[in-house]
C-alpha positions in Angstrom: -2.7 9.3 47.9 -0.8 7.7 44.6 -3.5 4.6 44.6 -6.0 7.5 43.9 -3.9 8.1 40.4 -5.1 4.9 39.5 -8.5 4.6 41.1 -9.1 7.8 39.8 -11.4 8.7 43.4 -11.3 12.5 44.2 -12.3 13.0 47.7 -12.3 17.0 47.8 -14.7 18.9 45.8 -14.9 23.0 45.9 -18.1 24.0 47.0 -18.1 26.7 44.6 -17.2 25.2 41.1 -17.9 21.8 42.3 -14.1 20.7 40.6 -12.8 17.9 42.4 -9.2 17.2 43.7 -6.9 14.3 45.4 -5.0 16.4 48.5 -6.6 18.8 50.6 -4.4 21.1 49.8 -4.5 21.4 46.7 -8.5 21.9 47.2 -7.0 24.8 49.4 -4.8 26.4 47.0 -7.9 26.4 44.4 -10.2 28.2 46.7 -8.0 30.9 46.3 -8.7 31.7 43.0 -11.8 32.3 44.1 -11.3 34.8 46.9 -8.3 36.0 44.7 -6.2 35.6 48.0 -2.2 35.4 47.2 -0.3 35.5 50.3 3.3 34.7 48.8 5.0 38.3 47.4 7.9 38.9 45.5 10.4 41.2 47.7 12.0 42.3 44.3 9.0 43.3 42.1 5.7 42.9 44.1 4.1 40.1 42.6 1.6 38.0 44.6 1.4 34.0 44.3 -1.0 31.3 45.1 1.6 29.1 46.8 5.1 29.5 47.6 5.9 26.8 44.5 4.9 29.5 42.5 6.8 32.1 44.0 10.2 30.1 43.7 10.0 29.4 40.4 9.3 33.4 39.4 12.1 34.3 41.7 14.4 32.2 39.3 13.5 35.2 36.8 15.3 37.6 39.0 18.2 35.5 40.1 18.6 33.6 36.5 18.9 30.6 38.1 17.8 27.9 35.3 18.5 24.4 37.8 17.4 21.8 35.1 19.7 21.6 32.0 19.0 18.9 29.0 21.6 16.4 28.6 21.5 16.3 24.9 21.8 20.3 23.9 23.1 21.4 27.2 19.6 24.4 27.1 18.7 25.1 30.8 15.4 25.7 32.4 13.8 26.9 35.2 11.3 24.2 36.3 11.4 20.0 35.8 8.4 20.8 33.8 9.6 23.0 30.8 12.5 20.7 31.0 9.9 17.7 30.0 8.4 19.1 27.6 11.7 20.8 25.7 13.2 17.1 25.5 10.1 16.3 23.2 12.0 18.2 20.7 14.6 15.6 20.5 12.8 12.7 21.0 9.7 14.0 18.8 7.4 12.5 21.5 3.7 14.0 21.6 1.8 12.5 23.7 -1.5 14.4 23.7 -3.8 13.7 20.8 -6.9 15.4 19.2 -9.5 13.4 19.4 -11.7 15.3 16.1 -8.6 15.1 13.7 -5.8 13.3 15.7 -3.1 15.9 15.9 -0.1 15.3 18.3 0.9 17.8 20.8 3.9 17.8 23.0 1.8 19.8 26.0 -1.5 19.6 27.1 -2.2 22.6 27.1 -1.6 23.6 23.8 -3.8 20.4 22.8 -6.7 22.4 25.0 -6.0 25.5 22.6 -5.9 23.8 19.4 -9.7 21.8 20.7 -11.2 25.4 21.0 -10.7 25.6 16.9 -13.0 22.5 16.4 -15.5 24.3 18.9 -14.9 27.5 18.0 -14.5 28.7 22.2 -13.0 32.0 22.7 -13.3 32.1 26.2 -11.7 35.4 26.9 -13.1 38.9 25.9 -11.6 42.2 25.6 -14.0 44.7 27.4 -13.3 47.5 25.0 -14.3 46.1 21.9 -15.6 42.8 22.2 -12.9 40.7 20.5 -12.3 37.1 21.8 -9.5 35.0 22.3 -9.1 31.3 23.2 -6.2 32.1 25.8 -5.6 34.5 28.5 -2.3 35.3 27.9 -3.1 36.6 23.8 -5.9 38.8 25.8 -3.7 40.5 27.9 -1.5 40.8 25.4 -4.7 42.5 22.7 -5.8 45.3 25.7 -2.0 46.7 25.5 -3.2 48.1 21.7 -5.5 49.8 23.6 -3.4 51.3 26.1 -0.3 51.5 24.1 1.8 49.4 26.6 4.8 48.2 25.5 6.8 47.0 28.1 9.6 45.5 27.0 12.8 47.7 25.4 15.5 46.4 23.1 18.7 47.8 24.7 20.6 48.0 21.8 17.7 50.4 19.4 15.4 51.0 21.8 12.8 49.2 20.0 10.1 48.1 22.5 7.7 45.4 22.2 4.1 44.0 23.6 5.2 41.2 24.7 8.8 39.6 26.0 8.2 36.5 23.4 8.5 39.3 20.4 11.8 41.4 22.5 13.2 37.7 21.9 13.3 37.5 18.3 13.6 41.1 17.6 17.1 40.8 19.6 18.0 38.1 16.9 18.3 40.6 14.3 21.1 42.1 15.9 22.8 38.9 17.3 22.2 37.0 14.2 20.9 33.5 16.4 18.9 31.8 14.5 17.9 28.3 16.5 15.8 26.5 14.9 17.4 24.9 12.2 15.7 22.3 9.5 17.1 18.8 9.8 16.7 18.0 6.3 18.8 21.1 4.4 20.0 23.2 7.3 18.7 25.9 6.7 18.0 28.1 10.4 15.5 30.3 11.8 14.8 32.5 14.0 11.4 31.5 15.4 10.2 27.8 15.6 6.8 29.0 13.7 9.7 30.0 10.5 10.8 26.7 10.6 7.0 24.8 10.5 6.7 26.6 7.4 9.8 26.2 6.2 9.7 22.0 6.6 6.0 22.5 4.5 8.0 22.5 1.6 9.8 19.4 1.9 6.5 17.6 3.0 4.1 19.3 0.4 1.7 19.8 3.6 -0.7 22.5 2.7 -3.0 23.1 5.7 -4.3 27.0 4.8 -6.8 27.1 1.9 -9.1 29.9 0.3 -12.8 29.8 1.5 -13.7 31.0 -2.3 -11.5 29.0 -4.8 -10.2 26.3 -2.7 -6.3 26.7 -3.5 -4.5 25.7 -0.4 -1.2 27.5 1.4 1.4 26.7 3.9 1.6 29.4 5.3 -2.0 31.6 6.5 -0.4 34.8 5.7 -0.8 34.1 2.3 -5.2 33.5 2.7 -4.6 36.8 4.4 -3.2 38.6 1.5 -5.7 37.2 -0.4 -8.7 37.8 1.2 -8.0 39.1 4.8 -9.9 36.3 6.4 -7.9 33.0 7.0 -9.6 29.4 7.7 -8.2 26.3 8.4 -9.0 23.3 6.6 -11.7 21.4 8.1 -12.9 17.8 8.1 -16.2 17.6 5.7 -18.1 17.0 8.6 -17.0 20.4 10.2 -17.2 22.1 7.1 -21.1 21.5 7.0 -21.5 22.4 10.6 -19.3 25.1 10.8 -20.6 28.3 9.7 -17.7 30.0 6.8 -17.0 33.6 7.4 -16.6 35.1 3.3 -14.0 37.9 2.9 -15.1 41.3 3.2 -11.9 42.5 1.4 -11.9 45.6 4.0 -8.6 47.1 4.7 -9.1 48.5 8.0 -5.6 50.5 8.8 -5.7 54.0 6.5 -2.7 56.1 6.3 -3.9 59.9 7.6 -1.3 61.3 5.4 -2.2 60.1 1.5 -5.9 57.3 2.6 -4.0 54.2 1.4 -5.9 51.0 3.0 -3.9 48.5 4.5 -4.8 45.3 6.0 -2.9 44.7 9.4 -0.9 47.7 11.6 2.4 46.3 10.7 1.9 46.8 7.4 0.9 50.9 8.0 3.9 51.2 9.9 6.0 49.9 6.8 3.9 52.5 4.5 4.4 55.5 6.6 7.7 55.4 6.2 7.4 56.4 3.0 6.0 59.9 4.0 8.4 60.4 7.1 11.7 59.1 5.0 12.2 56.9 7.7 15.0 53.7 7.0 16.0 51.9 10.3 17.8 49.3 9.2 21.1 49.7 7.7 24.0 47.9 6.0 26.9 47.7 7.6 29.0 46.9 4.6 28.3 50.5 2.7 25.6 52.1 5.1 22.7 52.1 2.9 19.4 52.2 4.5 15.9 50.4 4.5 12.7 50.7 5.4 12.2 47.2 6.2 14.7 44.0 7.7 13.8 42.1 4.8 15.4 44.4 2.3 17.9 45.0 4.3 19.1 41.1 4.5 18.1 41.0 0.6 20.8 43.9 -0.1 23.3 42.0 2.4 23.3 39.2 0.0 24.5 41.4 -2.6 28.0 42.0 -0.6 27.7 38.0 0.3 27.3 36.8 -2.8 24.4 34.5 -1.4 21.9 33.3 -3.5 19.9 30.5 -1.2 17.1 29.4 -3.8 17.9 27.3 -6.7 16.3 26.1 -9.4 15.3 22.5 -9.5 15.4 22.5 -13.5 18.4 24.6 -14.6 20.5 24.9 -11.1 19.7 28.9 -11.5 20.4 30.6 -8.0 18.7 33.5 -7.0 18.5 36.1 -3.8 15.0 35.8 -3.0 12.3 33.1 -3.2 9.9 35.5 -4.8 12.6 35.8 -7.8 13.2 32.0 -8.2 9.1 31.6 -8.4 9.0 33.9 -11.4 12.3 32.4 -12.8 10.5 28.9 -12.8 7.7 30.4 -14.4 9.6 30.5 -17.5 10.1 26.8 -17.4 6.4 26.1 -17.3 5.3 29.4 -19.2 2.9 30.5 -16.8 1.7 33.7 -17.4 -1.5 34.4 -15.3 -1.6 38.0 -15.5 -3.6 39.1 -18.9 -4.4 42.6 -20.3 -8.1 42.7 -21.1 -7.4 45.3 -23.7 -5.1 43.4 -26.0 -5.2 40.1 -24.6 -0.8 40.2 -23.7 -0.1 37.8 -20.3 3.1 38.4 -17.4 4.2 36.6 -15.4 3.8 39.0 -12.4 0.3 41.2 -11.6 3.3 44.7 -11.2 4.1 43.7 -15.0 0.5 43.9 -16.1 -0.3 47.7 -14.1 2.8 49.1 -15.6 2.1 47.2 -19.1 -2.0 49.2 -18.7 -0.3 52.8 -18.3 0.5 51.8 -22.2 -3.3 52.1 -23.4 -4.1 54.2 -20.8 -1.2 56.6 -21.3 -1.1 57.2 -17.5 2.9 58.4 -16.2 2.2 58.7 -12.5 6.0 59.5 -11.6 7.4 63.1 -12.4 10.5 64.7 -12.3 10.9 67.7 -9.9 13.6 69.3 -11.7 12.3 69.1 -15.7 8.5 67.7 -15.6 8.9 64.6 -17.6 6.8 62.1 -16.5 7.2 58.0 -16.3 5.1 54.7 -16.2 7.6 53.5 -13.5 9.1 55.1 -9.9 12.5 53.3 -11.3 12.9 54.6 -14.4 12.1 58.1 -12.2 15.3 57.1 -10.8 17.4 56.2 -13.2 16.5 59.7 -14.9 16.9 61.9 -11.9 20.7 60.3 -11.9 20.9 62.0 -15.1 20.7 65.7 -13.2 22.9 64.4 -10.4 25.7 62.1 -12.5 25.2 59.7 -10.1 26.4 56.5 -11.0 26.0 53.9 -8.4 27.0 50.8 -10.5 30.6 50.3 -11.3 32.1 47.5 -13.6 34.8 45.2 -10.9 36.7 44.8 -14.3 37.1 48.1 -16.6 35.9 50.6 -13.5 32.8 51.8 -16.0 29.9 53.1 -14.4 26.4 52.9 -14.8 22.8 54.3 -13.6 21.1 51.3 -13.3 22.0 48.1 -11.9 20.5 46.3 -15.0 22.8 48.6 -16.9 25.7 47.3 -15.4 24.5 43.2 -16.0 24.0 44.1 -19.9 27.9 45.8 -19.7 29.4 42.8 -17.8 28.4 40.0 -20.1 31.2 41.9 -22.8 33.8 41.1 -20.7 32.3 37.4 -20.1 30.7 37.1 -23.5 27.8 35.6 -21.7 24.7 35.5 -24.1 21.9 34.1 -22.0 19.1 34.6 -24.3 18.8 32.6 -28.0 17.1 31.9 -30.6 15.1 28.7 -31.0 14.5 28.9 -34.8 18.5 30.0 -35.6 20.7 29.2 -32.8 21.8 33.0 -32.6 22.3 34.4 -29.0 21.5 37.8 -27.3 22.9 39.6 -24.3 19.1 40.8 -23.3 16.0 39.6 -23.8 14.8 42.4 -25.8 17.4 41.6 -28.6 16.5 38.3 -28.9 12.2 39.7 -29.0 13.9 41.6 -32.2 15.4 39.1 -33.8 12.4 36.6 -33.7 10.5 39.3 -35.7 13.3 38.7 -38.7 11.5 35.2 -39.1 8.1 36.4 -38.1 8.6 39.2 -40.2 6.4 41.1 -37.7 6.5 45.0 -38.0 4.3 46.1 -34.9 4.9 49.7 -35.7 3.3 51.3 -38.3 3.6 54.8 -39.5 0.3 57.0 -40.1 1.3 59.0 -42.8 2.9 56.5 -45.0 2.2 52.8 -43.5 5.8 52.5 -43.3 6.0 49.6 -40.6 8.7 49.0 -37.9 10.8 46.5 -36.1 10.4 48.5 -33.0 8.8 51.8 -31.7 12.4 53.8 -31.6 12.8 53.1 -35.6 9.0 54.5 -36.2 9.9 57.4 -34.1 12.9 58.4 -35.9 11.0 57.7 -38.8 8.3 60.2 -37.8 11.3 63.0 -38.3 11.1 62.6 -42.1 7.6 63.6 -42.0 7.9 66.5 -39.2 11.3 67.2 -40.3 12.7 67.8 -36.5 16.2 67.1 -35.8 16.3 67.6 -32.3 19.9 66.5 -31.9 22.7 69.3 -32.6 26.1 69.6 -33.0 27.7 72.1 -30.8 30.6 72.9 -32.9 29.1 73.9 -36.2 25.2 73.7 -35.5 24.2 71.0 -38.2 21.2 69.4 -37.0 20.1 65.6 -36.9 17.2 63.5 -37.1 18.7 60.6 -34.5 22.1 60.0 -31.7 23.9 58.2 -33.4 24.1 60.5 -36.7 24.8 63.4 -34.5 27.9 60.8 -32.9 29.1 59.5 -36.4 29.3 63.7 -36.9 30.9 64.9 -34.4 33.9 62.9 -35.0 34.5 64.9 -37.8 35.3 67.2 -35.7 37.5 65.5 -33.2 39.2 63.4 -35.2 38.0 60.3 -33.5 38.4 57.1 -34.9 34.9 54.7 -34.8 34.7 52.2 -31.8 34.5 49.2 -33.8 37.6 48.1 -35.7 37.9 45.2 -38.3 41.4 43.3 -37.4 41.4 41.8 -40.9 41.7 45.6 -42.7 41.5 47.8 -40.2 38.4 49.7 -41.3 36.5 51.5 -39.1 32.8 51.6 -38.0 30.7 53.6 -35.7 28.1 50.7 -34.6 29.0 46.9 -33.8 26.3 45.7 -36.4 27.7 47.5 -39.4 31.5 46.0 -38.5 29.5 42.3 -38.2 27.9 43.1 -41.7 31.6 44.2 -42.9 33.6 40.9 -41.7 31.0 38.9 -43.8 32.7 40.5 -46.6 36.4 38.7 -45.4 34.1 35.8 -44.4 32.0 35.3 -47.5 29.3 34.6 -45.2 25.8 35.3 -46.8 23.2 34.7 -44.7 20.3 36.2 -46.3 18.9 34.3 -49.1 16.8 35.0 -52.0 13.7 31.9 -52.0 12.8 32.8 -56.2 16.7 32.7 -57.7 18.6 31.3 -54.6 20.7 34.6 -54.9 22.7 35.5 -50.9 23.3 38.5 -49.6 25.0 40.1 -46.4 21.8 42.3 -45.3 18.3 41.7 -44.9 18.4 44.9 -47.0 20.2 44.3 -49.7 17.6 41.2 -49.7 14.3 43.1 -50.1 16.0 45.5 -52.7 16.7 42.4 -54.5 13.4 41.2 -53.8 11.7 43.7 -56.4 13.7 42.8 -59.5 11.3 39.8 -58.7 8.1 41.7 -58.5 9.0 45.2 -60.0 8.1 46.6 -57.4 9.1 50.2 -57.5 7.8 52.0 -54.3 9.5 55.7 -54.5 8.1 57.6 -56.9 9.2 61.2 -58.3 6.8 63.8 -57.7 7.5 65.8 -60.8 7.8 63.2 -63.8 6.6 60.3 -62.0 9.3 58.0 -62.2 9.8 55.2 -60.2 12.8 53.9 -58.7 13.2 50.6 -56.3 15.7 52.6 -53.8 15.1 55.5 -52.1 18.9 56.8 -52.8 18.1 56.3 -56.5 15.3 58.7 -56.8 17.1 61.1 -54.5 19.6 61.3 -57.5 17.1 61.6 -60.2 15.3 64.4 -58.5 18.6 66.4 -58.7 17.8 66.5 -62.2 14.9 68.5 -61.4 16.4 70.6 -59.0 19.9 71.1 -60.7 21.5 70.2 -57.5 25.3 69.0 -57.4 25.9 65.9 -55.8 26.6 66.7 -52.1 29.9 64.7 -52.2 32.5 66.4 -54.1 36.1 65.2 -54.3 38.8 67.7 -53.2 41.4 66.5 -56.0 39.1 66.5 -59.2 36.1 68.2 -58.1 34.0 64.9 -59.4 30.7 65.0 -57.3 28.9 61.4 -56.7 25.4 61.2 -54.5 26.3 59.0 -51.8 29.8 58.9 -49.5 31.0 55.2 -50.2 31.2 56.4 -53.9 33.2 59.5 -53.5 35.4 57.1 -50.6 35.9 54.5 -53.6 36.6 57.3 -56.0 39.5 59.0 -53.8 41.3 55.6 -54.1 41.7 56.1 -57.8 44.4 59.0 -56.7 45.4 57.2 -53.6 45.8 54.0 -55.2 44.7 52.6 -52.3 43.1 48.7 -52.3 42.0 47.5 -48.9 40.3 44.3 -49.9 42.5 41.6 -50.5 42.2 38.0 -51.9 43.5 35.7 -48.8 43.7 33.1 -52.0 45.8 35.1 -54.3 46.9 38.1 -53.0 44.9 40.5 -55.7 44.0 43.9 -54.2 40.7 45.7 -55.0 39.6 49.1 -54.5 36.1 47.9 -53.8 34.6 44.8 -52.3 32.3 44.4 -55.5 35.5 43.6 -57.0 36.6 41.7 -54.4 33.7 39.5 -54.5 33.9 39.1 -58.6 36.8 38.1 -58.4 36.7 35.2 -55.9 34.1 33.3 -58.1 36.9 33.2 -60.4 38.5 31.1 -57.7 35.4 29.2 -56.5 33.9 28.6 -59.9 30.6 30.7 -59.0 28.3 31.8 -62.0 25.4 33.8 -60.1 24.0 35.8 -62.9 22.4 33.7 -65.7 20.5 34.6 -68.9 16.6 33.8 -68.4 16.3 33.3 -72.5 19.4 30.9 -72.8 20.2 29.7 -69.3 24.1 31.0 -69.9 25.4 31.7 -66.8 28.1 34.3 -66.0 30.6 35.3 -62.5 29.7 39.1 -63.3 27.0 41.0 -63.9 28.2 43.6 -66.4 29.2 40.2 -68.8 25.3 39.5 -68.1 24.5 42.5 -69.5 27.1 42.4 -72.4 25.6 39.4 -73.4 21.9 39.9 -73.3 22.5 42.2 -76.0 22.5 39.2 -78.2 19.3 38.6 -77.8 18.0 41.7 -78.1 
């Protein structure tokens, strides 16, 4: 019998199929799957056999008697055979080969399988509606959609499954095992497939690609997603003889309840959720629910701290893959996504939809409870927590609480004095990105938003919009105390405290004073800092404000924009011709001091006036010592120390500390 392994000679043929054998009996035991005789039965569930081999070996099943065990991981198995072919995963042996592109396999029968996708052989057809498959066992698997079969139950969620292979690796979601682990970072899985995938990306292989613009994948999920046709790559030889099937783009699955399309069943079942409420998978941790075990061990990360995918460039980690793709994106400045209305590219396809609803003016999301609309189902959200108070975000370090999670980011980086984003023309760094898209537009000098009644431009769209107020005159924001009505927030804030007493948020710990936004105290401590940052190109004259700048600017070109409707007079500030056109009017001042009754046009100068009876002087020289009641002073005085003559005669050159001796001497000339 064995010098017939060699010789090759098979004395017994089946009369039948004409296949040819060695031993009798094994001639024998193939005629019987022709009369479909099996004579050996399982006394536990009923199952026939061939031979009694057969039988034993399915008996195991029942007993859990695994007799073969590997020496190297200690895994046992039921027969020799699956014993063989699991110690090929140590050794890496695969000793079948494709002869059309010379692929290894570790089993001969899986080499058979992977043949039939150079030939194209489906051998086995469901008779229900037609579609092929190159095994037996993926048929019988297909007719259970058909009969809804679905033997095999999870005990612990009664989740129940096609086929024992998937009951497997659902179980792993509840006993954590993952297996398969990659030899080159570690990194474990729960199904081998996972892991082929996963070792792509240290190899670069790329075996999927697109049948319409080439670009390859590792993974065929993503041709799906695409297209909803996959196809391997083929030699060129099998690429001319092999007829390509071209994407339909059908979405076959539609959801009963709103006719959304979607491509496979599994991702239906996912959707519907959405209309039952459904969320089976749930934290542990703080019992917050899912609708998927994706975003469920995305949110888990969140408790662990775990952020798997870094960075190559920067050493940036992040919770998903899908976030460190985009993060890299700003390395390369890929932007692929571009709005065919005003040409503006993102870096994702969701950023360019919600970016549309812009020109198209389309809020899909609405409120229940007031009817205001939004471009966004998370800004939804974060508004409907405004009815409810809920604040799901809470500071570790001060207890603060926010509505957004992106809220609470912005708030921590106070108490770390992180400032991720910065300017690559000034050095200057932001706490968001938005701040830093502002600033740029101080050297751009870019005013996007325009007014159409005046042509008043804007920074940003929140600046035009209060601006709109002067034309409408609404003041939608009132005080409940005494009624006075605003045109913005913050004036209504900076009034209220008039009421309560409060003292502003942001303190100066040089003198003290007192300011209701963070920018005015930063324009303040230039004043103790003698910092100057904006600077005049014509005279070289500084200032502390871009404002003060452009004022300054029109002593230049004499420009005088505000213009007095009744005598018209011009004036280069706006508070200037507010004061002339009391003259017309016969209006008092609207600042009147409670000593001496004197009335002055804006608050500083009635503030600078009550120090006159106070005798208060808050701005000190750090050189001398001098007090002034006003940082004018404060700052005429120092060039005495520094030596500074700013003002100078345009007729003589004669240069002067002050501007009042300017003026004193031009009368000279004149």
């Amino acid at each position: 019998m064995h010098l017939k392994t060699h010789t090759g000679e098979k004395s017994y043929s089946c009369d039948q199929c004409g296949k040819s054998f060695t031993q009798s009996s094994s001639l024998k035991s193939h005629h019987k799957l022709h009369t479909g005789e099996k004579p050996f039965i399982c006394d536990q569930c009923g199952k026939s056999f061939i031979n009694s081999s057969n039988l034993t070996v399915h008996q195991r099943k029942h007993t859990g008697e695994k007799p073969f065990s590997c020496n190297q991981c200690g895994k046992s198995f039921i027969t020799s055979s699956s014993l063989t072919i699991h110690q090929r995963v140590h050794t890496g042996e695969k000793p079948h080969h494709c002869s059309d592109c010379g692929k290894s396999f570790s089993m001969s029968h899986t080499l058979k399988m992977h043949q039939k996708t150079h030939t194209g052989e489906k051998s086995y057809s469901c008779d229900q509606c037609g579609k092929s498959f190159t095994r037996s066992s993926s048929l019988i698997s297909h007719r259970k959609l058909h009969t809804g079969e679905k033997p095999f139950s999870c005990d612990q969620c009664g989740m129940r499954f096609i086929t024992s292979g998937s009951l497997t690796v659902h179980q792993r979601t509840h006993t954590g095992e993952k297996p398969y682990s990659c030899d080159q970072c570690g990194k474990s899985f729960t199904t081998s497939s996972y892991l082929t995938i996963h070792q792509r990306r240290h190899t670069g292989e790329k075996p999927y690609s697109c049948v319409q613009c080439g670009k390859r994948y590792s993974d065929k999920k993503f041709v799906r997603l695409l297209f909803f046709t996959t196809e391997k790559i083929l030699s060129r030889s099998e690429h001319l003889k092999k007829p390509q099937q071209r994407p339909t783009g059908k979405k076959p699955h539609c959801c009963s309840d709103c006719g959304k399309h979607c491509k496979c069943s599994s991702e239906l079942k996912i959707h519907q959720r959405v209309h039952t409420g459904e969320k089976p998978y749930s934290c542990d941790q703080c019992g917050k629910s899912f609708t998927t075990s994706s975003n469920l061990t995305k949110h888990q990360r969140i408790h662990t701290q775990e952020k798997p995918y870094s960075c190559t460039q920067c050493g940036k980690s992040f919770v998903t893959s899908s976030y460190l793709t985009l993060h890299q994106r700003t390395h390369t400045g890929e932007k692929s996504y571009s709005c065919d209305q005003c040409g503006k590219s993102y870096v994702t396809s969701s950023s360019l939809k919600v970016h549309q609803r812009t020109h198209t003016g389309e809020k899909p999301f609405s409120c229940t409870q007031c009817g205001k609309t939004f471009t966004t189902s998370s800004s939804l959200k974060a508004h409907q927590r405004t009815h409810t108070g809920e604040k799901l975000y809470s500071c570790n370090q001060c207890g603060k609480s926010f509505t957004r999670s992106s809220s609470l980011i912005m708030h921590q980086r106070t108490h770390t004095g992180e400032k991720p984003y910065s300017c690559n023309q000034c050095g200057k760094s932001f706490t968001q990105p938005n701040g830093l898209i502002l600033h740029k537009r101080t050297h751009t000098g870019e005013k996007p938003c325009s007014c159409t009644q005046c042509g008043k431009s804007f920074i940003q769209a929140s600046c035009l919009k209060v601006h709109l107020r002067t034309h409408t005159g609404e003041k939608p924001y009132h005080c409940s105390d005494c009624g006075k009505s605003f045109v913005s927030l913050s004036d209504l804030k900076s009034h209220q405290r008039t009421h309560t007493g409060e003292k502003p948020p942001y303190s100066c710990t040089q003198c003290g004073k007192s300011f209701i936004q963070s920018s005015s105290l930063i324009v303040h401590q230039r004043i103790h800092t003698g910092e100057k940052p904006y600077s005049c190109t014509k005279c070289g004259k500084s200032f502390t404000q871009a404002s003060c700048l452009k004022v300054h600017l029109r002593t230049h070109t004499g420009e005088k924009p505000y213009h007095c409707s009744d005598c018209g007079k011009s004036f280069v500030r706006s508070s200037d011709l507010k004061s002339h056109q009391r003259t017309h009017t016969g209006e008092k001042p609207p600042y009147s001091c409670t000593q001496c009754e004197k009335s002055f046009n804006q608050s500083c100068s009635l503030i600078s006036h009550q120090r006159t009876h106070t005798g208060e002087k808050p701005y000190s020289c750090t050189q001398c010592g001098k007090s002034f009641t006003q940082s004018s002073g404060l700052i005429a005085h120092q060039r005495t120390h520094t030596g500074e003559k700013s003002h100078s005669c345009h007729q003589c050159d004669k240069r002067y500390s002050v501007k009042r001796s300017l003026i004193k001497h031009q009368k000279i000339h004149t």
